[in-house]
Backbone bond lengths (Angstrom), bond angles and torsions (degrees), N, CA, C in turn:
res aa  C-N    CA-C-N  psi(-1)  N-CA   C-N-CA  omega(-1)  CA-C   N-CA-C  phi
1 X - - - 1.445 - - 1.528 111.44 -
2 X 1.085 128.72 14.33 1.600 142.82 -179.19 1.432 84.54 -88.86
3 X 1.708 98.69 140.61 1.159 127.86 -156.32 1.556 154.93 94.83
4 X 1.556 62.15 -32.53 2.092 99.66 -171.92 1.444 105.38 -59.00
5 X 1.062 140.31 142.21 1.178 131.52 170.38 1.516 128.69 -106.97
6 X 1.625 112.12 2.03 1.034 117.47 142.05 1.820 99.59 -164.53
7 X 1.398 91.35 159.60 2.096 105.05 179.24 1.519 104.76 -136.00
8 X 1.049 113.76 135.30 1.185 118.25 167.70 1.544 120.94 -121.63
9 X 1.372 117.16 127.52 1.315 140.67 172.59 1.466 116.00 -84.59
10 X 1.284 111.26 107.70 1.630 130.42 -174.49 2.200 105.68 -82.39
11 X 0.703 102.85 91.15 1.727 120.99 168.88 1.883 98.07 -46.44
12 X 1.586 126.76 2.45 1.328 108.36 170.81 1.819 119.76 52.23
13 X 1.746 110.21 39.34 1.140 103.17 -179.62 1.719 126.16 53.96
14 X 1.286 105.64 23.42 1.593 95.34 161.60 0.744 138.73 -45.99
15 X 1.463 155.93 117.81 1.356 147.91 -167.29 1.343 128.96 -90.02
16 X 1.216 135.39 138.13 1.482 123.95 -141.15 1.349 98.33 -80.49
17 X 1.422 137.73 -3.49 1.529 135.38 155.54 1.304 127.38 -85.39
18 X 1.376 123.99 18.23 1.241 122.59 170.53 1.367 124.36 -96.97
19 X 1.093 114.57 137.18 1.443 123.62 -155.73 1.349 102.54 -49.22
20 X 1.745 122.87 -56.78 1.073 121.03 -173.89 1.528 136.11 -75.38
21 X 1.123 109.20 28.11 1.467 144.00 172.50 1.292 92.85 -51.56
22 X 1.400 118.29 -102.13 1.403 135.23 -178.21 1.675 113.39 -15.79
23 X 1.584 114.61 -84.12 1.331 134.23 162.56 2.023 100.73 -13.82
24 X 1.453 104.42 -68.56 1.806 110.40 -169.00 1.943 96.92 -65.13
25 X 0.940 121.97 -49.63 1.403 119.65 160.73 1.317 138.06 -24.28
26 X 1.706 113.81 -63.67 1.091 127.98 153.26 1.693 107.84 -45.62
27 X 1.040 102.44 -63.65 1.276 107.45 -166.57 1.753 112.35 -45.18
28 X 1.416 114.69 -42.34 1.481 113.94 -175.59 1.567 103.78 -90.43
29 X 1.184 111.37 13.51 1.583 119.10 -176.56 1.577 106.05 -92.85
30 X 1.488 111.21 -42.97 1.262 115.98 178.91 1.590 133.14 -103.86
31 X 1.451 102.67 11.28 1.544 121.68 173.40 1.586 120.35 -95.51
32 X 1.528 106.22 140.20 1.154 97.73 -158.22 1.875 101.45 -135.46
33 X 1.189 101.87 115.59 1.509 115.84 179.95 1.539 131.73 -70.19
34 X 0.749 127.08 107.95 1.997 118.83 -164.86 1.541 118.61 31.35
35 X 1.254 102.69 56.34 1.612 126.67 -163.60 1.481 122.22 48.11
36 X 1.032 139.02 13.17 1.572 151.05 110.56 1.496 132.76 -15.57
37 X 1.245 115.69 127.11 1.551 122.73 -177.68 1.804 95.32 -64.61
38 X 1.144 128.81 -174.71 1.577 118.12 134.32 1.602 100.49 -109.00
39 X 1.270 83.12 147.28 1.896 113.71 163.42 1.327 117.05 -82.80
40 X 1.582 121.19 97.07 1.308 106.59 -167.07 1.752 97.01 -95.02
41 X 1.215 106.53 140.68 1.836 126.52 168.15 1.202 125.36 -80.65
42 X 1.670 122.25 123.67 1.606 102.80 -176.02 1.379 110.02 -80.20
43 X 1.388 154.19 153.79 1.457 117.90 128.17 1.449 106.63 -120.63
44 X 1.996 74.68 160.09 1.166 97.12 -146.76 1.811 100.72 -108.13
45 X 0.965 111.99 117.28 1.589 107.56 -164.44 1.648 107.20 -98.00
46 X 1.907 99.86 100.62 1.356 117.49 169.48 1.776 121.85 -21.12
47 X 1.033 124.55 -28.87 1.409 113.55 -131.84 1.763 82.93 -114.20
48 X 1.471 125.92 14.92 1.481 132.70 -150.06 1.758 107.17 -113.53
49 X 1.100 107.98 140.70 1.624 97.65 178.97 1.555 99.05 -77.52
50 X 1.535 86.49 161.11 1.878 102.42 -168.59 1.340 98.01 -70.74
51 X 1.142 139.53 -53.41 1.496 142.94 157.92 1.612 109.25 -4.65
52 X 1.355 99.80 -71.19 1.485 106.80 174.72 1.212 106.38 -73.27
53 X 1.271 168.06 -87.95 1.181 163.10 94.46 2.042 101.01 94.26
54 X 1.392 87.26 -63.93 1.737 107.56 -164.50 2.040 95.33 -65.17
55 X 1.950 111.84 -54.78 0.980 140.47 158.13 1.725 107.59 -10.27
56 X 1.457 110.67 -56.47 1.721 121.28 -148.43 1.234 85.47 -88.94
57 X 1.910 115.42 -59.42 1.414 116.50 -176.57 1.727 127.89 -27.67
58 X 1.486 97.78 -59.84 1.900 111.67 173.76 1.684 96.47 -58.97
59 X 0.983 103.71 -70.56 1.713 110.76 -159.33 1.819 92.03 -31.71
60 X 1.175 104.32 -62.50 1.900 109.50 -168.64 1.112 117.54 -67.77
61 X 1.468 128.24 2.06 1.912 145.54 -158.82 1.169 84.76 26.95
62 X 1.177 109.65 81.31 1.981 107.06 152.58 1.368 114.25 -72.76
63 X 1.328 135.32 27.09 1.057 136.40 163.22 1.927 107.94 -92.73
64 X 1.084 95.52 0.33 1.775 99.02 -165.78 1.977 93.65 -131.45
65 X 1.060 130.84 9.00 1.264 119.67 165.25 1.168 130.47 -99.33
66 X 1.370 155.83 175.65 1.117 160.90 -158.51 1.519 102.89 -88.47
67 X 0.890 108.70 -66.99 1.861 113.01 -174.03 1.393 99.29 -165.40
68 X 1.319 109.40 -174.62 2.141 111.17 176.82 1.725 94.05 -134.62
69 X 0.916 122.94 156.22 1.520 150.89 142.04 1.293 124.59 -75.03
70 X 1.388 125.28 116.65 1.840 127.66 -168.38 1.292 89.89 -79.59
71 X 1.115 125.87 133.07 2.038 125.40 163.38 1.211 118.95 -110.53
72 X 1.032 136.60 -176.39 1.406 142.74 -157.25 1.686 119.42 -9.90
73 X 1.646 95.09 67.49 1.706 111.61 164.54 1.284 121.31 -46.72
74 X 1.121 91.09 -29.23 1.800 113.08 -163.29 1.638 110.59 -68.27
75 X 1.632 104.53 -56.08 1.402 116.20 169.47 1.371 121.12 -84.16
76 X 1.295 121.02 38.46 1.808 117.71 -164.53 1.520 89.85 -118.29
77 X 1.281 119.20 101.98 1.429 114.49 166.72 2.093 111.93 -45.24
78 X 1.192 96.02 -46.17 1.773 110.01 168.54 1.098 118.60 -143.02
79 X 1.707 129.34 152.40 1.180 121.97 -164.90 1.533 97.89 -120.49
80 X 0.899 122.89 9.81 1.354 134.66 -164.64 1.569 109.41 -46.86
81 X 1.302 106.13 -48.91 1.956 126.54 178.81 1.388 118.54 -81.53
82 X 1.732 114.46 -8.44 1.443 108.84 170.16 1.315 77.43 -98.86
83 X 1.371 163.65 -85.43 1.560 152.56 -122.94 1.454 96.31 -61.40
84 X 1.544 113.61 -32.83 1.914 108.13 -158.96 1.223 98.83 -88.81
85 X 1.471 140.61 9.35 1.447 160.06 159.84 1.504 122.73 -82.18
86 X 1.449 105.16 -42.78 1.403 116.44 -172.15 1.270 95.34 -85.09
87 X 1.512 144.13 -58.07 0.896 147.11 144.90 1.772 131.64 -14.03
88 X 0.416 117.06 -103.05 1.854 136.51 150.73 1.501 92.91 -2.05
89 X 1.663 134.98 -73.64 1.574 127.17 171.54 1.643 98.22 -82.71
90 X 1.109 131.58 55.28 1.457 123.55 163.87 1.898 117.30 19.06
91 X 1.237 99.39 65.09 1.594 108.66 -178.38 1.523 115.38 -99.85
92 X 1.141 113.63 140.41 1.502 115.25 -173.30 2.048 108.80 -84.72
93 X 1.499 78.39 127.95 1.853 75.65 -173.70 1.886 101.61 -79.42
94 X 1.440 108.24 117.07 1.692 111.81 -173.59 1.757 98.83 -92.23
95 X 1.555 123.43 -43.27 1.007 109.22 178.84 1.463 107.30 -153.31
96 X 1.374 127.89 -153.07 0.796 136.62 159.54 1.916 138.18 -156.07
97 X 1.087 137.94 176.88 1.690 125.18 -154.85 1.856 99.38 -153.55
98 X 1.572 87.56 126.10 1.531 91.84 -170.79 1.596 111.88 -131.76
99 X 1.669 99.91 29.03 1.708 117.25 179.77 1.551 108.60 161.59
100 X 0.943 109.34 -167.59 1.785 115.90 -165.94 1.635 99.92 -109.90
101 X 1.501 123.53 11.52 1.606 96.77 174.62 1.676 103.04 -112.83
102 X 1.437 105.09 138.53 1.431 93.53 176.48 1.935 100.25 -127.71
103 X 1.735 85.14 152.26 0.943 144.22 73.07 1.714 106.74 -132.51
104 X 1.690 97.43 -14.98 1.618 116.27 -162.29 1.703 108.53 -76.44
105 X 1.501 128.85 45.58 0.919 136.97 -162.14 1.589 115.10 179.93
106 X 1.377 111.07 -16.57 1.329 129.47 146.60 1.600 124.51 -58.95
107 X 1.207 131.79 135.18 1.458 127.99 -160.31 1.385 102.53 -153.52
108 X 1.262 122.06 126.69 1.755 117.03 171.31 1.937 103.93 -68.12
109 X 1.350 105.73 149.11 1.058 116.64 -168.76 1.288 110.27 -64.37
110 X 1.613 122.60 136.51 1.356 116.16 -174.81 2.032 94.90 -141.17
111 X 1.606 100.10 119.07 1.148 87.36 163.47 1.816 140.01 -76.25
112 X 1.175 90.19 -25.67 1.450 107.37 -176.77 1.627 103.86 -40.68
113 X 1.785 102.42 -54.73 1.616 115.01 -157.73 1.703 74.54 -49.91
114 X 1.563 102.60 -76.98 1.549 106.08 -147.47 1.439 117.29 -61.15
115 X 1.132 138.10 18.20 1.551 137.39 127.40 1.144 134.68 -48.14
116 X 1.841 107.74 -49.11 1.265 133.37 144.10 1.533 136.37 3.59
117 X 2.013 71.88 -83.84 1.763 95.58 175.81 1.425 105.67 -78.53
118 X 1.258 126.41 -40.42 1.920 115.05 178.12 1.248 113.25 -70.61
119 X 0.935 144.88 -19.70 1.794 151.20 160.24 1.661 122.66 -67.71
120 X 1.378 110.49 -29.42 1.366 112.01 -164.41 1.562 110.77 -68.20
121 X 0.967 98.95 150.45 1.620 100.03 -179.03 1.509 107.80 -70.47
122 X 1.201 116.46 138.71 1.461 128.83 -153.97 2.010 115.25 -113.97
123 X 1.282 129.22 84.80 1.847 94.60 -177.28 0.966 130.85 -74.50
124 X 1.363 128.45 120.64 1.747 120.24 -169.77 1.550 122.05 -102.80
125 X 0.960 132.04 123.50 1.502 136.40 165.24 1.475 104.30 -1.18
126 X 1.299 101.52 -42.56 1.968 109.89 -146.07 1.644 93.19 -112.61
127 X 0.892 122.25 29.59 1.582 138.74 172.32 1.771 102.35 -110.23
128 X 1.282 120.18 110.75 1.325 118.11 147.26 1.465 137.48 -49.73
129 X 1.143 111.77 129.23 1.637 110.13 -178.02 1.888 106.34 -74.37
130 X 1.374 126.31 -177.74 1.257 111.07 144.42 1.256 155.66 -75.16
131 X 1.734 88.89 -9.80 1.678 99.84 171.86 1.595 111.81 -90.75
132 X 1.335 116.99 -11.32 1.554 121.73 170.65 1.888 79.00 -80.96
133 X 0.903 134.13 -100.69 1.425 130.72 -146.53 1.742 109.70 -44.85
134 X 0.906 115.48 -3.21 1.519 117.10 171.61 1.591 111.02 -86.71
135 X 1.557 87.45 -51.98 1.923 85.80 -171.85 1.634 109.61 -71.62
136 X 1.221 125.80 -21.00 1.589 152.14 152.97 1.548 112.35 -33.04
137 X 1.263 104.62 -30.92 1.941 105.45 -159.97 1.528 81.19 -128.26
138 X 1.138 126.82 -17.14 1.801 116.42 179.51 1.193 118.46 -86.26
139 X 1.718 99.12 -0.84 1.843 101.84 -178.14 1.059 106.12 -118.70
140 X 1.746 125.80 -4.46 1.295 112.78 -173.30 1.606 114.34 104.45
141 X 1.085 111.04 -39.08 1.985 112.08 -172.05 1.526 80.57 -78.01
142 X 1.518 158.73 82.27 1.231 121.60 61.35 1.187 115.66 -120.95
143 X 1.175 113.60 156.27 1.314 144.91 174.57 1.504 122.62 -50.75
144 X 1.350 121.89 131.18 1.511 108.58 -155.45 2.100 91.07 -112.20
């Protein structure tokens, strides 16, 4: 792998509650590649409640990683709780993922887009139209 100019090591979906978190941590904490630290990457998978989100952050000390990657943009009804994550531990946005083929789905990180996408006006299921809010106020069920 000399030469390479970068490799990445896939953790197989560990979950930030597994015991052996810590232990594999250490472990990539103190290994050292063609005299190189490694840079470990968070990602950070868009499509996740911030709850969980905040959860992955501690578990991974994203205070000690290189930057994170947003993932599945594509499937994130809102991204609002992965940005208020990346943010919140001051994480460097390295890239980003807008489907499952790579490299053609790989994207250098751009904040602009993802302002974009968290700002845009959104239609939701759970949004009334005006003809639901008309026939709504013409019967009385709401409340004035």
């Amino acid at each position: 792998m000399h030469g390479k100019r970068q490799v990445l090591i896939d953790t197989c979906g560990m979950s930030q509650r597994d015991q052996r978190l810590t232990e594999m941590l250490a472990m990539l904490d103190s290994v050292r590649f063609a005299d190189r630290e490694i840079q470990r990457v968070l990602l950070i998978n868009a499509a996740s409640h911030a709850e969980t989100l905040d959860e992955v952050a501690r578990a991974w000390r994203v205070e000690s990683v290189h930057g994170a990657v947003l993932t599945k943009i594509d499937e994130a009804a809102r991204i609002g709780g992965a940005l208020d994550a990346m943010m919140r531990y001051h994480t460097a946005l390295l890239g980003l993922t807008n489907g499952q083929r790579v490299p053609e789905d790989w994207h250098p990180g751009n904040p602009p887009l993802l302002a974009h996408i968290a700002l845009k006006p959104f239609g939701s299921a759970f949004c009334l139209d005006s003809r639901e809010i008309q026939a709504l106020s013409s019967s009385g069920a709401l409340l004035a």
